[in-house]
Backbone as XML, in Angstrom:
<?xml version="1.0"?>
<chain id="A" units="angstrom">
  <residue number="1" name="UNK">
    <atom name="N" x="5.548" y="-2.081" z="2.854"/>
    <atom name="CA" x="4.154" y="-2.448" z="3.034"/>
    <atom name="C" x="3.382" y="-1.929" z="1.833"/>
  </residue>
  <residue number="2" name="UNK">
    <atom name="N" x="2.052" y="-2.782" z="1.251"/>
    <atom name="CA" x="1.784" y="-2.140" z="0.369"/>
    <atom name="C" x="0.223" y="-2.101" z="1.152"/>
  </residue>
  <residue number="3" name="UNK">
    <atom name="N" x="-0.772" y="-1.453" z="0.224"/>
    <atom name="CA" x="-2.417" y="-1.428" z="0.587"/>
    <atom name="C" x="-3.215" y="-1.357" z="-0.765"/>
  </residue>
  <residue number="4" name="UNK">
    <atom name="N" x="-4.202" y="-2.062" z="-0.287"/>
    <atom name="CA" x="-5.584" y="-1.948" z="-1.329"/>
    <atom name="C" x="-6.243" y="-1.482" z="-0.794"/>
  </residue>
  <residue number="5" name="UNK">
    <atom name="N" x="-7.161" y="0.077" z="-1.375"/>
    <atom name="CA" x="-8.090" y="0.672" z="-0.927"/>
    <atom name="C" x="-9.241" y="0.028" z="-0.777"/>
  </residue>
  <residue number="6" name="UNK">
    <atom name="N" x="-10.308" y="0.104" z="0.023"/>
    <atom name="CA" x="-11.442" y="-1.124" z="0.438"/>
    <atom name="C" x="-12.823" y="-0.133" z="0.159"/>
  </residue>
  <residue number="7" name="UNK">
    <atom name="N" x="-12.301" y="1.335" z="0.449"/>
    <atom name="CA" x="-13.552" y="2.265" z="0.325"/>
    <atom name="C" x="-13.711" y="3.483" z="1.215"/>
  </residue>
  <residue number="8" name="UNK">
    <atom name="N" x="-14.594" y="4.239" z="0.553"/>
    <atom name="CA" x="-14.498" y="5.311" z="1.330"/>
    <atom name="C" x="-16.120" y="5.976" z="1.461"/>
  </residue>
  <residue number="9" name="UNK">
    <atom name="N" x="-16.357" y="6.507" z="2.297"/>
    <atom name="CA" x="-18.100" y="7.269" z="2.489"/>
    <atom name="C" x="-17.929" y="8.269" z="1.755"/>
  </residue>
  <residue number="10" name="UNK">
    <atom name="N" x="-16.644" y="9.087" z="1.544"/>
    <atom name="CA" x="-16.472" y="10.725" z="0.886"/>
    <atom name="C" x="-17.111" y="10.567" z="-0.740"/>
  </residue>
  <residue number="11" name="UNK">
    <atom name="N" x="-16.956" y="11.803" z="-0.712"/>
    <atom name="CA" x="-16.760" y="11.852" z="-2.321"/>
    <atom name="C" x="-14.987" y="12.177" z="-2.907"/>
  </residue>
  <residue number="12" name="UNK">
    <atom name="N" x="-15.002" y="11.826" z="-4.080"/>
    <atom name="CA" x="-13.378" y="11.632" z="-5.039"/>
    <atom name="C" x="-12.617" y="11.276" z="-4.155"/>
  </residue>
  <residue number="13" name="UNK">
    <atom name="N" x="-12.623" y="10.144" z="-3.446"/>
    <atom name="CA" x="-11.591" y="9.253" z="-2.747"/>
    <atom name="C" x="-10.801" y="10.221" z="-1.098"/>
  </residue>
  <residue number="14" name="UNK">
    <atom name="N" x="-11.273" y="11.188" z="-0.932"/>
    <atom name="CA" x="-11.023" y="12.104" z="0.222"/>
    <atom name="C" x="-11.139" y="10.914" z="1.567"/>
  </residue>
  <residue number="15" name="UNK">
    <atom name="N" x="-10.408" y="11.061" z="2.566"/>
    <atom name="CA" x="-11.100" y="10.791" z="4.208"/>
    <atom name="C" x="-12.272" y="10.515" z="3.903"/>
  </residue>
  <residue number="16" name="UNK">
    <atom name="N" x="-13.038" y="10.010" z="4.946"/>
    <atom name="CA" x="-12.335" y="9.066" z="5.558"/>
    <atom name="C" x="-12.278" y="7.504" z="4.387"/>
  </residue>
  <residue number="17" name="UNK">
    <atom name="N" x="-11.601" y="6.914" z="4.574"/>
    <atom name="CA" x="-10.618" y="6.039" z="3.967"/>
    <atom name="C" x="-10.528" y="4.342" z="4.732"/>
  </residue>
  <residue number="18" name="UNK">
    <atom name="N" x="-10.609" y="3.357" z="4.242"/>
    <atom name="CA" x="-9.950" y="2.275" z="4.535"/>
    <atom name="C" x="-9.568" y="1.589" z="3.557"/>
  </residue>
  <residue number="19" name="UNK">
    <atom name="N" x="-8.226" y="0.782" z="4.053"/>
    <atom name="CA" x="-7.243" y="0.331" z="3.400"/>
    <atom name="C" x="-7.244" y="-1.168" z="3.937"/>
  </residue>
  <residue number="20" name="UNK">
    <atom name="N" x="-6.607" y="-2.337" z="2.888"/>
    <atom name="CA" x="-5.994" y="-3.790" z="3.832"/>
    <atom name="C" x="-4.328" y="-3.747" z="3.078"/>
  </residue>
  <residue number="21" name="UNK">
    <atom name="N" x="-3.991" y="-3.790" z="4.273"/>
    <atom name="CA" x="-2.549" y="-4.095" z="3.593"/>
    <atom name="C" x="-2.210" y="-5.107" z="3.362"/>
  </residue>
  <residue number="22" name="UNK">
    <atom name="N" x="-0.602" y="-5.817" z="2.776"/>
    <atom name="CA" x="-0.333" y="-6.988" z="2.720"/>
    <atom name="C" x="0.388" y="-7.742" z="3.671"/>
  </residue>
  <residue number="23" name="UNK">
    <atom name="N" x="0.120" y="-6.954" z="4.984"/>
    <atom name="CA" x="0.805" y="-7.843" z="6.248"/>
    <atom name="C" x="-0.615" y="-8.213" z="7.187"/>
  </residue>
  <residue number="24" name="UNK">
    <atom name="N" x="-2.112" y="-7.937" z="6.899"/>
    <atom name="CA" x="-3.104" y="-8.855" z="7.376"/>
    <atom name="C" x="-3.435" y="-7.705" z="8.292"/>
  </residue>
  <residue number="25" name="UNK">
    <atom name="N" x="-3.315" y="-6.194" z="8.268"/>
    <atom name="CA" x="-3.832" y="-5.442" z="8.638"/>
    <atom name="C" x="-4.879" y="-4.291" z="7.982"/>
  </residue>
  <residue number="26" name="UNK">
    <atom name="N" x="-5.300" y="-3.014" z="9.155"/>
    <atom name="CA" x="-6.034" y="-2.162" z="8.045"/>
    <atom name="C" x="-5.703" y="-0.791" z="8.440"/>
  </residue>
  <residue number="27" name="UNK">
    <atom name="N" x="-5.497" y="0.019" z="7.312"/>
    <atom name="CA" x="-4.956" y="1.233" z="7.700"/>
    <atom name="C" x="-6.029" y="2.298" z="7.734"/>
  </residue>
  <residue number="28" name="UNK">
    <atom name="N" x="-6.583" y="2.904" z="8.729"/>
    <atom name="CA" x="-7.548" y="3.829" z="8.268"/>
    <atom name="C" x="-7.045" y="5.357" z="8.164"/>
  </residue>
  <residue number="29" name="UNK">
    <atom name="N" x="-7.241" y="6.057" z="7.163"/>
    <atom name="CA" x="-7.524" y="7.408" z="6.895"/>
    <atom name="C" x="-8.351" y="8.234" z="6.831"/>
  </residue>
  <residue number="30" name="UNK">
    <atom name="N" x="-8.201" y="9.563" z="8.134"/>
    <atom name="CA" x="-9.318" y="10.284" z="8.380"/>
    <atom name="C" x="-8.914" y="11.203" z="8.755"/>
  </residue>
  <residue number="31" name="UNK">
    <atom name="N" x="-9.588" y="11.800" z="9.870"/>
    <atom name="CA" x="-9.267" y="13.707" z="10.489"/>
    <atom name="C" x="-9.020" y="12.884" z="11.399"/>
  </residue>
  <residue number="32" name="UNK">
    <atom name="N" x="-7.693" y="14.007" z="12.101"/>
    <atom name="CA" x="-7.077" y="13.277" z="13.257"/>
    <atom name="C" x="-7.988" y="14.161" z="14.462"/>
  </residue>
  <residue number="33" name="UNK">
    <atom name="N" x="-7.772" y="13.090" z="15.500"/>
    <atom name="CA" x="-8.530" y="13.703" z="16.452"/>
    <atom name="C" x="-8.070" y="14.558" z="17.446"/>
  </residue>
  <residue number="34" name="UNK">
    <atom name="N" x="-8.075" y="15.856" z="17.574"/>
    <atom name="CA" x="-7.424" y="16.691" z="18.200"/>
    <atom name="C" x="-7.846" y="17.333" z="19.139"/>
  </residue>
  <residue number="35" name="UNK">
    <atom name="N" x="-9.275" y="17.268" z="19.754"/>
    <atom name="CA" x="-10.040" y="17.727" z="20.787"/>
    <atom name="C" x="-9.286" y="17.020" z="21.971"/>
  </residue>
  <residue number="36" name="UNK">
    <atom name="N" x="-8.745" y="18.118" z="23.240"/>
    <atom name="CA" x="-8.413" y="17.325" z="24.087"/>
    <atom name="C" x="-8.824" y="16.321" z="25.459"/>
  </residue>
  <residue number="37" name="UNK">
    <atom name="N" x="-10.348" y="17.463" z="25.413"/>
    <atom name="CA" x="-11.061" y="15.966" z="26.147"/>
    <atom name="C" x="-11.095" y="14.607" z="25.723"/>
  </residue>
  <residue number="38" name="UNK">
    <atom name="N" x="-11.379" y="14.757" z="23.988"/>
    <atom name="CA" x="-11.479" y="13.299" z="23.565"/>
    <atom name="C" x="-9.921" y="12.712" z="23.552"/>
  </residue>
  <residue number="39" name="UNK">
    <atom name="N" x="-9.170" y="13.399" z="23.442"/>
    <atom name="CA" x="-8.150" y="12.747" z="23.001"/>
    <atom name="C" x="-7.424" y="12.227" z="24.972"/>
  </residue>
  <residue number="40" name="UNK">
    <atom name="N" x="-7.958" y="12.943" z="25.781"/>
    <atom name="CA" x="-7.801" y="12.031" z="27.704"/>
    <atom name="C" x="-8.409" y="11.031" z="27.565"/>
  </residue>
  <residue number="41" name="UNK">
    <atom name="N" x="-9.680" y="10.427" z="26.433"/>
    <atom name="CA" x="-10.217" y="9.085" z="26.754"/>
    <atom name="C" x="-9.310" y="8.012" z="26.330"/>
  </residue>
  <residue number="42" name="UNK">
    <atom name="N" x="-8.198" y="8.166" z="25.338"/>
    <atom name="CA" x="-7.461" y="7.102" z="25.148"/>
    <atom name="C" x="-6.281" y="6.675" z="26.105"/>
  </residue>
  <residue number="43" name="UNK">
    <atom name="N" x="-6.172" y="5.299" z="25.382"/>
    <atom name="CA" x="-5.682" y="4.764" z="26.400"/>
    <atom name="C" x="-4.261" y="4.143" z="25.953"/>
  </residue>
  <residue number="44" name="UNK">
    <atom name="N" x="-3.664" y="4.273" z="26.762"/>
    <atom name="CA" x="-2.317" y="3.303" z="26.448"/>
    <atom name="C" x="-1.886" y="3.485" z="24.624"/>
  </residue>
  <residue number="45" name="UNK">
    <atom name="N" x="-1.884" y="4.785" z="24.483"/>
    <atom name="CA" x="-1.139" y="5.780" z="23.161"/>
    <atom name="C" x="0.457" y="5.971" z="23.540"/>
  </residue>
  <residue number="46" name="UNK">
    <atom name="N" x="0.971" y="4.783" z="22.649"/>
    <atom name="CA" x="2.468" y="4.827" z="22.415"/>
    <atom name="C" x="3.102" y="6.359" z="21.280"/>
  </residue>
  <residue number="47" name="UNK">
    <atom name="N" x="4.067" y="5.838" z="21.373"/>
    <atom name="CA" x="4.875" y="7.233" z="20.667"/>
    <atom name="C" x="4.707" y="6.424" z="19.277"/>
  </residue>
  <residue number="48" name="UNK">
    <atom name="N" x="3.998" y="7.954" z="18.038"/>
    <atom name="CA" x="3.781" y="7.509" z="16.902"/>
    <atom name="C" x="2.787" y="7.418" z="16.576"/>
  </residue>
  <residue number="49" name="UNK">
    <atom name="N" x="1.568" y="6.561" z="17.644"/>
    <atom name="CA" x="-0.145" y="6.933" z="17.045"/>
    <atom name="C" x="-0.197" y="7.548" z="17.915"/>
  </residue>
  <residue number="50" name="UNK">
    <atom name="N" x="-1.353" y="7.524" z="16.696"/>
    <atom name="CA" x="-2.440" y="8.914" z="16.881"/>
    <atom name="C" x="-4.127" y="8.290" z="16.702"/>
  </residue>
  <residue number="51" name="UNK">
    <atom name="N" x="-4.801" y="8.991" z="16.904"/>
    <atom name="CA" x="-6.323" y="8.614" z="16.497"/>
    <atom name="C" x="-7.146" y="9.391" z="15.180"/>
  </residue>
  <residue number="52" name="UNK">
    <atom name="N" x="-7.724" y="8.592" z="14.848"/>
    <atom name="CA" x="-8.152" y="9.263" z="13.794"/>
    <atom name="C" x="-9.882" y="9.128" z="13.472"/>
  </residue>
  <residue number="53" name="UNK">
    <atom name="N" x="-10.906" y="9.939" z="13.086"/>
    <atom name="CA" x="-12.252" y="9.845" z="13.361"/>
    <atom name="C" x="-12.831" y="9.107" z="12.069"/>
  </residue>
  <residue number="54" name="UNK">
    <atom name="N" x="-13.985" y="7.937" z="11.934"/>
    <atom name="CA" x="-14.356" y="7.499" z="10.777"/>
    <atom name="C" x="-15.881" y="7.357" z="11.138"/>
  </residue>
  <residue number="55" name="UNK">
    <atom name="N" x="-16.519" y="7.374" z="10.005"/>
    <atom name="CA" x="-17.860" y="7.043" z="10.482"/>
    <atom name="C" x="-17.933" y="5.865" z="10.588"/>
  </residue>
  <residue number="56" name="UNK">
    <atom name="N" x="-19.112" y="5.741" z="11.343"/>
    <atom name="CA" x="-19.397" y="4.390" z="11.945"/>
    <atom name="C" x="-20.440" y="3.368" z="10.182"/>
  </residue>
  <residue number="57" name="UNK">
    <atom name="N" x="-20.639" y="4.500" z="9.291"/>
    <atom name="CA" x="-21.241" y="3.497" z="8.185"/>
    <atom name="C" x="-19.853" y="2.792" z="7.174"/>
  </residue>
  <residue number="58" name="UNK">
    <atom name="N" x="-18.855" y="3.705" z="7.380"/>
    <atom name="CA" x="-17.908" y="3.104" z="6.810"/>
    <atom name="C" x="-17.537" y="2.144" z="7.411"/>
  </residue>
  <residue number="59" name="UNK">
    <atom name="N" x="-16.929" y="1.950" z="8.500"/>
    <atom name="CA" x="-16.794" y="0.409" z="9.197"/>
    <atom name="C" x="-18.030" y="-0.454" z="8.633"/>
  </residue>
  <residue number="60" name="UNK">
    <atom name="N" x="-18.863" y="-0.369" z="9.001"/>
    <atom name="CA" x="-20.072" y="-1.172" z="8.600"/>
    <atom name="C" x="-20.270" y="-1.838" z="7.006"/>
  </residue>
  <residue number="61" name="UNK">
    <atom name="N" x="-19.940" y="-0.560" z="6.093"/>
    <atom name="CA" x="-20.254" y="-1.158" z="5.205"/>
    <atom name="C" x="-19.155" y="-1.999" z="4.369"/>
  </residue>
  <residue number="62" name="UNK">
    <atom name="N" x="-17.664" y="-1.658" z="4.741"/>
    <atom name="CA" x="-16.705" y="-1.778" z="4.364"/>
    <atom name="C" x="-16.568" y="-3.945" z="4.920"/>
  </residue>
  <residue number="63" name="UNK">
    <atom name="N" x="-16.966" y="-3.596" z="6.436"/>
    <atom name="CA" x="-16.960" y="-5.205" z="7.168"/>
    <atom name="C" x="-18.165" y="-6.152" z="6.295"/>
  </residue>
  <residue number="64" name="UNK">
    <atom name="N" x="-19.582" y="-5.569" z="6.097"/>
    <atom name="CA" x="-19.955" y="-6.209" z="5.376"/>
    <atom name="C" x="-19.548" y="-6.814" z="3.572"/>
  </residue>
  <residue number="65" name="UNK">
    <atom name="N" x="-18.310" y="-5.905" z="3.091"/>
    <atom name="CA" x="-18.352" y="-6.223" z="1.752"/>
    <atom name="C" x="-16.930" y="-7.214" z="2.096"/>
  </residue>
  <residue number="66" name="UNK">
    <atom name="N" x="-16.071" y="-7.400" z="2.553"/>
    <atom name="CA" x="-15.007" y="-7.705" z="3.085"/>
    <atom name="C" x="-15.183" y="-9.108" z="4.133"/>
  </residue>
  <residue number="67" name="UNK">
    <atom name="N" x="-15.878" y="-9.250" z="5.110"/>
    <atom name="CA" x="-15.470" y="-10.081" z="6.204"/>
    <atom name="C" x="-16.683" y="-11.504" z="5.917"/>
  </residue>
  <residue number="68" name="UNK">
    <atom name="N" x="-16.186" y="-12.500" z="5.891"/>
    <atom name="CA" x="-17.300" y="-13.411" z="4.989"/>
    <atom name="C" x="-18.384" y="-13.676" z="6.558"/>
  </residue>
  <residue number="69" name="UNK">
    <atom name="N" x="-19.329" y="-13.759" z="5.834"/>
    <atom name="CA" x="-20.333" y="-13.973" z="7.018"/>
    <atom name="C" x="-21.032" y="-15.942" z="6.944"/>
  </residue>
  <residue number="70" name="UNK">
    <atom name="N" x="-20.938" y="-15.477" z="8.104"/>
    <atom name="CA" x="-20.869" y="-16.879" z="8.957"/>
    <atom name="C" x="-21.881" y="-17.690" z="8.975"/>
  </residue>
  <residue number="71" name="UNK">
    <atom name="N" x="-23.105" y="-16.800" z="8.613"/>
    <atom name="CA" x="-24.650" y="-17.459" z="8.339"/>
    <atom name="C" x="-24.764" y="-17.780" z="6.887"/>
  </residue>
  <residue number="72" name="UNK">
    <atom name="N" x="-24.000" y="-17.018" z="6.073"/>
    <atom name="CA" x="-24.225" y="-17.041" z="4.375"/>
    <atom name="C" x="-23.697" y="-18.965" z="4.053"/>
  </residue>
  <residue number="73" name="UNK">
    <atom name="N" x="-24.341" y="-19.392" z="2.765"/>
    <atom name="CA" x="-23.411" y="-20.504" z="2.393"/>
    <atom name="C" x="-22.703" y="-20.348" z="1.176"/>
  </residue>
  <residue number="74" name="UNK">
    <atom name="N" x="-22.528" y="-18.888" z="1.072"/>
    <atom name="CA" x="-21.426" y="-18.332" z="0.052"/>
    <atom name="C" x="-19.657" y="-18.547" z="0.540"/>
  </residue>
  <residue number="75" name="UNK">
    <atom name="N" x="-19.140" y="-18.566" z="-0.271"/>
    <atom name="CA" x="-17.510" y="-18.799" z="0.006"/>
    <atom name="C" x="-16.854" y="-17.550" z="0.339"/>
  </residue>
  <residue number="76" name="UNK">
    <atom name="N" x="-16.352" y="-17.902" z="1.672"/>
    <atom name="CA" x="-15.673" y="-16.391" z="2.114"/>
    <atom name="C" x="-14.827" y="-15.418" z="1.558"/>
  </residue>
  <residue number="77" name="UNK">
    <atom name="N" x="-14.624" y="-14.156" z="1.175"/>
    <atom name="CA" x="-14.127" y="-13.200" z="0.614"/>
    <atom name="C" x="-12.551" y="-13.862" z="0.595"/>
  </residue>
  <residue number="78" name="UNK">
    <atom name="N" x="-12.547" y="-13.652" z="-0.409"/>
    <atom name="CA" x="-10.370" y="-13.828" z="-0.746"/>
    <atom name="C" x="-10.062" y="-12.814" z="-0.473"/>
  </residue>
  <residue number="79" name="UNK">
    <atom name="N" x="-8.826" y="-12.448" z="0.470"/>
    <atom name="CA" x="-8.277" y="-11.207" z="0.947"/>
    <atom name="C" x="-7.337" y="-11.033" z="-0.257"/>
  </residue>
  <residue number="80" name="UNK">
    <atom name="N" x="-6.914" y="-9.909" z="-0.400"/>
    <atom name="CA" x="-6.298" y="-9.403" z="-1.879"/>
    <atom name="C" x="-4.648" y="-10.215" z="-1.409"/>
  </residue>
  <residue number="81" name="UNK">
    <atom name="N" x="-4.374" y="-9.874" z="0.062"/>
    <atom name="CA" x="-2.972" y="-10.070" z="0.099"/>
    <atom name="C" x="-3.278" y="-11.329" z="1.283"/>
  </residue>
  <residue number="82" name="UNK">
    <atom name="N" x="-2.104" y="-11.903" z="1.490"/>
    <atom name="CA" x="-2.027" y="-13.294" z="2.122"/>
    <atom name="C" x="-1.590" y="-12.864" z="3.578"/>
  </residue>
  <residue number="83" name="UNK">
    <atom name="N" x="-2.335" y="-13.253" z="4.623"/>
    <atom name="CA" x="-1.748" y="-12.730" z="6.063"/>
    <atom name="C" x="-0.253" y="-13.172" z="6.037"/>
  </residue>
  <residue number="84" name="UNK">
    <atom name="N" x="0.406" y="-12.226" z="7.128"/>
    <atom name="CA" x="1.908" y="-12.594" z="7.304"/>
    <atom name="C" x="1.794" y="-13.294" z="8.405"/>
  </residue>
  <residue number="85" name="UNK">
    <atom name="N" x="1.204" y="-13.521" z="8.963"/>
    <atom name="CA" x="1.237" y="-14.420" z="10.733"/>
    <atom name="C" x="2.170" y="-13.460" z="11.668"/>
  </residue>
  <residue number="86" name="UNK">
    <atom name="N" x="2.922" y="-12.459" z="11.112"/>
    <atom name="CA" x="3.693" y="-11.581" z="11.877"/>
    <atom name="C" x="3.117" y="-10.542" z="12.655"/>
  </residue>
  <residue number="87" name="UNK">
    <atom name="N" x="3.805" y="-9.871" z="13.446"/>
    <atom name="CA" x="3.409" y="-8.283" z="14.213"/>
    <atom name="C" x="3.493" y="-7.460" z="13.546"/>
  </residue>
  <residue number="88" name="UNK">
    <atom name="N" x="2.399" y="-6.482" z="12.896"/>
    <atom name="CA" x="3.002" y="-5.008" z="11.922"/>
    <atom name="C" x="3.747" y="-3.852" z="13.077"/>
  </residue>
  <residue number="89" name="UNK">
    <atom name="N" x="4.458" y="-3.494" z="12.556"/>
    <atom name="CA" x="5.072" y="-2.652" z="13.454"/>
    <atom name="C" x="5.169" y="-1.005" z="12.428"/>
  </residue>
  <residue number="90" name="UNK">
    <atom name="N" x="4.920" y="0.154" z="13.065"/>
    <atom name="CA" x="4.972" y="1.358" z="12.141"/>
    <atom name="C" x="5.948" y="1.509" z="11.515"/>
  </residue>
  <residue number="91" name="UNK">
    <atom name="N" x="6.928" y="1.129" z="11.228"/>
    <atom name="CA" x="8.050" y="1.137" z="10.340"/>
    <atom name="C" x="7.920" y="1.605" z="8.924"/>
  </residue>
  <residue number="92" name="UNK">
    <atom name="N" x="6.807" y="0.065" z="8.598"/>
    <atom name="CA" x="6.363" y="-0.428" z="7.622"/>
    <atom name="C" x="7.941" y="-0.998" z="6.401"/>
  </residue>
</chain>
């Protein structure tokens, strides 16, 4: 699997982090979440993930530079890599 970094809120490229890979997914990098009340709210956590905390401006600003918007009559963002139509599985 490979990834293109998309951006980050930090300063010098630190957490939190998002990535698109070249199987049509996104990898995020952050502080894992280790509080155990928060960590009883999840749900249906297979063996292998984990959760990880991002701010909510990084989603935001990352979806706005990335996801073509639907009202614009600009031409939608070219994704760096070509979806696989497949299941990513953690392997990678």
């Amino acid at each position: 699997m490979r990834m293109r970094f998309l951006g980050s809120t930090s300063e010098a490229g630190a957490c939190p982090t998002l990535y698109e890979t070249d199987r049509g997914t996104i990898v995020v990098q952050g502080l894992q979440v280790t509080d155990a009340e928060a960590l009883a709210d999840l749900r249906d956590v297979l063996d292998g993930e984990t959760a990880v905390e991002v701010p909510r401006e990084l989603i935001t600003e990352i979806a706005r530079r990335v996801l073509p918007d639907a009202a614009s009559k600009h031409a939608p963002a070219a994704n760096a890599f070509p979806s696989s139509g497949g299941t990513p599985t953690a392997t990678g």
